[in-house]
C-alpha positions in Angstrom: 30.5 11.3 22.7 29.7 13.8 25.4 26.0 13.5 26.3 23.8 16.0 28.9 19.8 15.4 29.0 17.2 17.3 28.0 14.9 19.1 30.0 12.4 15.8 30.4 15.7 13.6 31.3 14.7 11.2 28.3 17.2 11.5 25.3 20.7 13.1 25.5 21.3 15.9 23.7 23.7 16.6 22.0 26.8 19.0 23.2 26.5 22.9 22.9 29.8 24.3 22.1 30.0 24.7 18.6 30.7 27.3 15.6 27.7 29.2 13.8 27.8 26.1 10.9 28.3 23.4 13.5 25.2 24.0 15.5 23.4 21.0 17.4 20.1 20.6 15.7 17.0 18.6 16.8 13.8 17.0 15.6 12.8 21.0 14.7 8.7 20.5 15.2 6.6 22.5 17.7 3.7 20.6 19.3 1.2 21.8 16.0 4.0 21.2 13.6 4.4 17.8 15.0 0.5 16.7 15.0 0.6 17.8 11.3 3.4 16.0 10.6 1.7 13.3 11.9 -1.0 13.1 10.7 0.5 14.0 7.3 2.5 10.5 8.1 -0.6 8.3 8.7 -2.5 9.5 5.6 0.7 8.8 3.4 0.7 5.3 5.7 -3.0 4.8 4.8 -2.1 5.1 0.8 0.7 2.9 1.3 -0.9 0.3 2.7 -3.8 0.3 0.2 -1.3 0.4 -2.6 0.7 -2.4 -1.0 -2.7 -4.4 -1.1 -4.3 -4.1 -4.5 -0.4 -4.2 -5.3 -0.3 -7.7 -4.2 -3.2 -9.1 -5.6 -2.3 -7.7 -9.3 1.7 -9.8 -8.3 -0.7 -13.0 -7.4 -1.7 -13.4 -10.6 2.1 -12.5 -12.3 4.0 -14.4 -9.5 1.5 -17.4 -9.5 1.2 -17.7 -13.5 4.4 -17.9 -13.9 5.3 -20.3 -11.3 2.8 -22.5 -12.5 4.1 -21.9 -16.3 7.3 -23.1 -14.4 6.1 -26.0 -12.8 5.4 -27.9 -16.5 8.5 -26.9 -18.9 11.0 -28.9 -18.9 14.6 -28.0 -17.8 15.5 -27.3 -21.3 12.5 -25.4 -22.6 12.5 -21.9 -24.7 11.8 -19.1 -22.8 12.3 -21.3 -19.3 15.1 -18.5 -18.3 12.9 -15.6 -19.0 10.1 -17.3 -17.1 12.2 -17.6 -14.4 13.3 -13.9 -14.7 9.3 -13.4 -14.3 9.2 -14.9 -11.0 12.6 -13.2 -9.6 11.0 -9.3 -10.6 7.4 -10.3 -8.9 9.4 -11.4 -5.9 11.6 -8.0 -5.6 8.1 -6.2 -6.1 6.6 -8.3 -3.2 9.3 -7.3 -1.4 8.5 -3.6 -2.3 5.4 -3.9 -1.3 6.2 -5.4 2.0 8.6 -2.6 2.9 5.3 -0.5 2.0 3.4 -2.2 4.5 6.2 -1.8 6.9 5.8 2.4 6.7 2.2 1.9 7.0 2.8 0.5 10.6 1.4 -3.0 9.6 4.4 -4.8 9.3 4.5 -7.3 12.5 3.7 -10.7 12.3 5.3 -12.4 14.8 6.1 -10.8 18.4 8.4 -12.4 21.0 10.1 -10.8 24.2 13.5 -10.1 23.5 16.7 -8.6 24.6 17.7 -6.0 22.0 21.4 -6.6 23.1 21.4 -10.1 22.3 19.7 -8.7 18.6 22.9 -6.2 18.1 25.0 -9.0 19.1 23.5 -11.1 16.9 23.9 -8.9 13.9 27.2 -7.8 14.4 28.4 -9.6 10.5 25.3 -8.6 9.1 26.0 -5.1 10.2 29.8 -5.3 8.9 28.4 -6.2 5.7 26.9 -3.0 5.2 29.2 -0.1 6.0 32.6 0.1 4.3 36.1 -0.4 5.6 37.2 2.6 6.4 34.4 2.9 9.4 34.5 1.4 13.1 31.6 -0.4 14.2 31.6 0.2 17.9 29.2 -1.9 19.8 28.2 -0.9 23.6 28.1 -3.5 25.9 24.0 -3.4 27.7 23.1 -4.5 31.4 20.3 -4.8 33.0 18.4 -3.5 30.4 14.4 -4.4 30.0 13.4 -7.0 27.1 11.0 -5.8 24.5 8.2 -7.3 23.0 9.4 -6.9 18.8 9.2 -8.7 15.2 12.8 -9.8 15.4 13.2 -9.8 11.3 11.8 -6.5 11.4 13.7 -4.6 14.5 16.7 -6.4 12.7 15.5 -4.4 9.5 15.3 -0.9 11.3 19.3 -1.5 12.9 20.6 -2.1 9.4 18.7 0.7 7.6 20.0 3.0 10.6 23.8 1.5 10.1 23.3 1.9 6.0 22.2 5.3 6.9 24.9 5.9 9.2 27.4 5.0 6.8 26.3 6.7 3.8 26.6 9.7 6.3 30.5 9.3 6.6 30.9 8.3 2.7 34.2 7.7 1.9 36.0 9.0 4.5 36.9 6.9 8.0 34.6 7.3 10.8 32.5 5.7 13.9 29.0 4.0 14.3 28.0 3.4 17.8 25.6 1.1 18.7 24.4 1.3 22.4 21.5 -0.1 23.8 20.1 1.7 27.3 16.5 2.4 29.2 15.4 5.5 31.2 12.1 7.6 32.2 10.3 9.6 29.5 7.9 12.0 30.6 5.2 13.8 28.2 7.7 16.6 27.2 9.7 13.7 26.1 7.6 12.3 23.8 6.2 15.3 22.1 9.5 16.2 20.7 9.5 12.7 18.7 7.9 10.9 16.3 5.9 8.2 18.2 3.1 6.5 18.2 0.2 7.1 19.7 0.1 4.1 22.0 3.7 5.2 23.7 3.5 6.3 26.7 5.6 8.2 29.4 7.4 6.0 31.7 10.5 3.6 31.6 11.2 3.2 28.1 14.0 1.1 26.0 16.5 3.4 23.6 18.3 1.7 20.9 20.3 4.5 20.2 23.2 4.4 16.5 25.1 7.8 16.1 27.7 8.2 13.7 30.8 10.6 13.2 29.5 11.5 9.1 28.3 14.9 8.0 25.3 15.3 10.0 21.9 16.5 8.5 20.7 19.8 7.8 17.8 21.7 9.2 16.4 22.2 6.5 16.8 18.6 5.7 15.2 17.1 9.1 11.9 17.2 8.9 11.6 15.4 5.8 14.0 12.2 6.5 11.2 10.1 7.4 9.1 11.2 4.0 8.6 8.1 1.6 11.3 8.1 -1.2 13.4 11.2 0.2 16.6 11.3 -0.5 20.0 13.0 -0.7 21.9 11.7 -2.5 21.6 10.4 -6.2 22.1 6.9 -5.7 18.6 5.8 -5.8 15.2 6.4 -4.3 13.9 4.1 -1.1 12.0 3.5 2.0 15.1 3.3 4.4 13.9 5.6 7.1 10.6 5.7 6.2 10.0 2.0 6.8 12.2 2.4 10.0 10.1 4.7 11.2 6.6 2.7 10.1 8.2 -0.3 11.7 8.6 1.4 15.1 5.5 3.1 15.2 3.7 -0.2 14.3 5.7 -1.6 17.5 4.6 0.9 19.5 7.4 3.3 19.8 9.0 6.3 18.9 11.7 7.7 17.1 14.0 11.1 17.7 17.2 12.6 15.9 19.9 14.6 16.7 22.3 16.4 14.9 25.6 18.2 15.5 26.2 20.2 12.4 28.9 18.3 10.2 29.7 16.5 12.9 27.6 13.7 13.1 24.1 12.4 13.7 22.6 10.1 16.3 18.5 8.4 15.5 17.2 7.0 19.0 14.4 4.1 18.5 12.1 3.9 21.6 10.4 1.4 23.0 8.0 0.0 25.7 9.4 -2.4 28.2 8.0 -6.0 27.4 5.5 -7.3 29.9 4.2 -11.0 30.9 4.9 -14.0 28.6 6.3 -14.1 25.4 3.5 -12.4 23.0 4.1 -15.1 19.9 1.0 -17.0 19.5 1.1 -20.6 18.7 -2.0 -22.9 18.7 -3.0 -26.5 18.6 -3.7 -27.7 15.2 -6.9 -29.6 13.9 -6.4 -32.8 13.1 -8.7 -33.8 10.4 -7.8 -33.9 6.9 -9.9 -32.1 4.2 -10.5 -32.5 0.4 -12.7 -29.8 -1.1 -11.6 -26.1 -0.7 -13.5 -23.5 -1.3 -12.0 -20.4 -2.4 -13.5 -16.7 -2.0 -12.1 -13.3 -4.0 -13.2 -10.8 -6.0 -9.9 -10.9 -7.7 -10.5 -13.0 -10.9 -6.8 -14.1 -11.1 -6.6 -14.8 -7.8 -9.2 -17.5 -8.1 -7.6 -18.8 -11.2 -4.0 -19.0 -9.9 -5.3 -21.0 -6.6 -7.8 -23.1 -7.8 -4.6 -24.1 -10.7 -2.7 -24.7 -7.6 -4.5 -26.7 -5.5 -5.8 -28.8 -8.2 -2.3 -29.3 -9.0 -1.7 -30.7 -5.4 -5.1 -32.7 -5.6 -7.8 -30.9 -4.1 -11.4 -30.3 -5.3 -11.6 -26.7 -5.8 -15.1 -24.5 -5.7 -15.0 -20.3 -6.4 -16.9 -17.5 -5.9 -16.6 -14.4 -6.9 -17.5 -12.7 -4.3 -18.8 -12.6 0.0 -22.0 -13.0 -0.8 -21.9 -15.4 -3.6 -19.1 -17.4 -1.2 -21.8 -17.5 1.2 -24.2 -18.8 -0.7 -22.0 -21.8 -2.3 -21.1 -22.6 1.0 -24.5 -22.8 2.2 -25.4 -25.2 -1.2 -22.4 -27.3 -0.3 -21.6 -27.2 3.3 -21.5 -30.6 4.4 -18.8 -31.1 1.5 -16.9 -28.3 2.1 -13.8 -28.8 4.2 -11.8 -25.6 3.9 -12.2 -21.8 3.0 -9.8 -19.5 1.7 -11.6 -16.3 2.2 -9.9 -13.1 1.1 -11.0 -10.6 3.7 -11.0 -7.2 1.6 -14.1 -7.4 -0.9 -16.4 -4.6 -1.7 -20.1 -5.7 -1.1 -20.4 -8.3 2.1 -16.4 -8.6 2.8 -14.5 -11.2 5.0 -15.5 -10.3 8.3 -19.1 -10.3 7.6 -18.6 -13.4 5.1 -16.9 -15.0 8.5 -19.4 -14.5 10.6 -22.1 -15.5 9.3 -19.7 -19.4 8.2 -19.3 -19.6 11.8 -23.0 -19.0 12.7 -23.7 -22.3 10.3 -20.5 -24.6 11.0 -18.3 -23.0 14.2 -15.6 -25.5 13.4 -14.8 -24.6 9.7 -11.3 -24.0 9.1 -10.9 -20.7 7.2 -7.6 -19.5 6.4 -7.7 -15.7 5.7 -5.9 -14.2 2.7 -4.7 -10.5 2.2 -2.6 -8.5 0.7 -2.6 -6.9 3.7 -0.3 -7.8 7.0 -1.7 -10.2 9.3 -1.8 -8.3 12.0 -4.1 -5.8 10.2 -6.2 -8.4 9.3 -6.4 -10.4 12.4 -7.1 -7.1 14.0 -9.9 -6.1 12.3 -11.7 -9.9 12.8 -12.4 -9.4 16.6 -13.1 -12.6 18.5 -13.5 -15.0 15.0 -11.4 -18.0 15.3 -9.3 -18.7 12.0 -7.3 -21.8 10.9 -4.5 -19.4 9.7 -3.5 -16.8 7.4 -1.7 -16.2 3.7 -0.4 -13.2 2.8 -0.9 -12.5 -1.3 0.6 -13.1 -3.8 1.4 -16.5 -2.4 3.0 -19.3 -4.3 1.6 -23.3 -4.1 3.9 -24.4 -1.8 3.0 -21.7 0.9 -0.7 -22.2 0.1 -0.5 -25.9 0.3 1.5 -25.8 3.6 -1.1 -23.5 5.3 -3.6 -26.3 4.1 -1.4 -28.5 6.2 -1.2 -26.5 8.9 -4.4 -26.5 9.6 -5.1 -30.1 9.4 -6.3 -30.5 5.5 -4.5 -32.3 3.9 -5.3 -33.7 -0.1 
């Protein structure tokens, strides 16, 4: 592929000799059109992540119920396969509602310094899996190229929605997808022709860059790729770019597109250059061993569904209904106490607040924090509270109990 650079000498263009209907397009948005377009993006981002949240606490109380209904038939029971069923659907729609979180930006959980050439490299099968026979996958070999601080589960995600993407774009006939991996200096010209976020900044940045040989993408078509559910074709309805494009923003980064006509189309991911140590957090681990949880949510089934499962694993289990009401049963009971789960979205006094004021009366009470929110939103939004961990809703007993663990309670 012939390349020259823009004006800013960030991302190659694309070449300029072509017919009337094969004309290079770009991301088409003038500085105005692209604010609104953004900030048409983060309110859509804002619903999605407050759907994805009450979305997960209605699945705790279908995944849990059924998993616990599971837990006491017997192999051969009626209505054990439907059950089963149950649990298989809530799990798809978890699923769902994590790919909602992802184009909210509030995806990460777990950051680590890597080499995005090593990631390609280690995808290549995955990445086979996905296009069809008739297409090349052609992988660039990267050099000297800066690490990046990145979810690895997730940056995986965005390359094989861009290669699906890709390879829907050459359908049935033979083609190419080019993978290349490559760093350079942005200025602000740069970045104001993309979709990024608004901690990117000009300077040496990282380009994943996949380009394909399909039927490129149509003006009128380009500034709505990245909308929530848009589509071409008739298949089905998704998140693919969308989520790509929450995903990279929540890193961070940015995100352009070029398009020659019917002649292909190339999506550039940018990111900032990792600095210092590896970003994943890991902690030491308190060693004593708990009995009575205490369990704060305003979700009714919520509170039924954990207090069945930790029951079930031998704890003493105490509710409320509420921060305030948490509060105060903790206050009644504190020296018994040995765990909270606190649910940190409640209206009234919520788990911030609720937090707080447990740490003003015992500093060293292990709270684990549930959400059907991301961690990272979460943990955000705490400031300087120390918690014993994190659950992300719905949750099953096993995960529950092995958070328990993790922070040093143990039935």
């Amino acid at each position: 592929m012939h390349e020259t650079e823009t004006k800013g000498g960030g991302i190659p263009d694309v070449p300029q000799e072509r017919k009337d209907d094969q004309q290079p397009v770009s991301t088409p948005l003038g500085r105005e059109e692209r604010e609104h377009q953004l900030r048409k993006m983060e309110s859509l981002a804002i619903l999605a992540g407050g759907v994805a949240h009450d979305f997960n606490n209605l699945l705790m109380g279908v995944l849990g119920n059924a998993d616990l209904a599971l837990s006491v038939m017997a192999p051969d029971a009626a209505g054990r396969n439907q059950v089963e069923d149950i649990i298989v659907a809530a799990r798809r729609a978890a699923d769902l509602a994590g790919q909602m979180l992802a184009y909210s930006g509030r995806g990460r959980f777990k950051v680590d310094r890597v080499d995005l050439g090593s990631l390609v490299e280690d995808s290549v099968q995955l990445l086979k899996s996905t296009v069809s026979g008739s297409v090349v996958l052609q992988i660039e070999p990267s050099q000297g190229v800066s690490k990046v601080s990145i979810d690895i589960a997730q940056m995986r995600q965005v390359l094989l929605n861009l290669v699906a993407n890709a390879s829907d774009a050459i359908r049935e006939r033979s083609g190419v997808i080019r993978i290349s991996i490559s760093e350079r200096m942005f200025d602000q010209d740069d970045l104001d022709r993309m979709y990024v976020s608004n901690d990117l900044q000009p300077g040496r940045l990282v380009i994943l860059e996949v380009s394909d040989t399909g039927c490129g993408i149509e003006p009128e078509t380009l500034g709505r790729i990245f909308d929530p559910f848009y589509t071409t074709k008739f298949t089905g309805r998704g998140l693919g770019l969308a989520a790509v494009l929450g995903i990279v923003r929540g890193h961070g980064g940015g995100i352009d597109v070029r398009s020659v006509g019917r002649r292909g189309s190339s999506f550039f991911v940018v990111l900032p250059r990792a600095e210092g140590a590896d970003e994943g957090q890991s902690g030491s681990l308190p060693e004593k061993k708990k009995r009575l949880i205490l369990v704060i949510d305003d979700e009714e089934t919520v509170l039924d569904v954990s207090r069945a499962y930790l029951e079930q694993a031998g704890f003493t289990v105490v509710t409320a209904e509420d921060g305030r009401r948490g509060l105060e049963v903790f206050k009644e009971q504190e020296a018994a106490v040995d765990c909270i789960i606190l649910d940190f979205t409640m209206p009234g006094m919520d788990g911030r607040e609720v937090l707080i004021e447990i740490h003003k009366i015992r500093s060293d009470m292990p709270v684990i924090l549930s959400s059907g929110y991301d961690e990272d939103e979460v943990v955000g939004r705490i400031g300087g509270e120390a918690v014993s961990g994190f659950i992300q809703k719905p949750y099953g007993g096993a995960a529950l109990i092995e958070r328990l663990r993790a922070a040093g309670v143990e039935s």
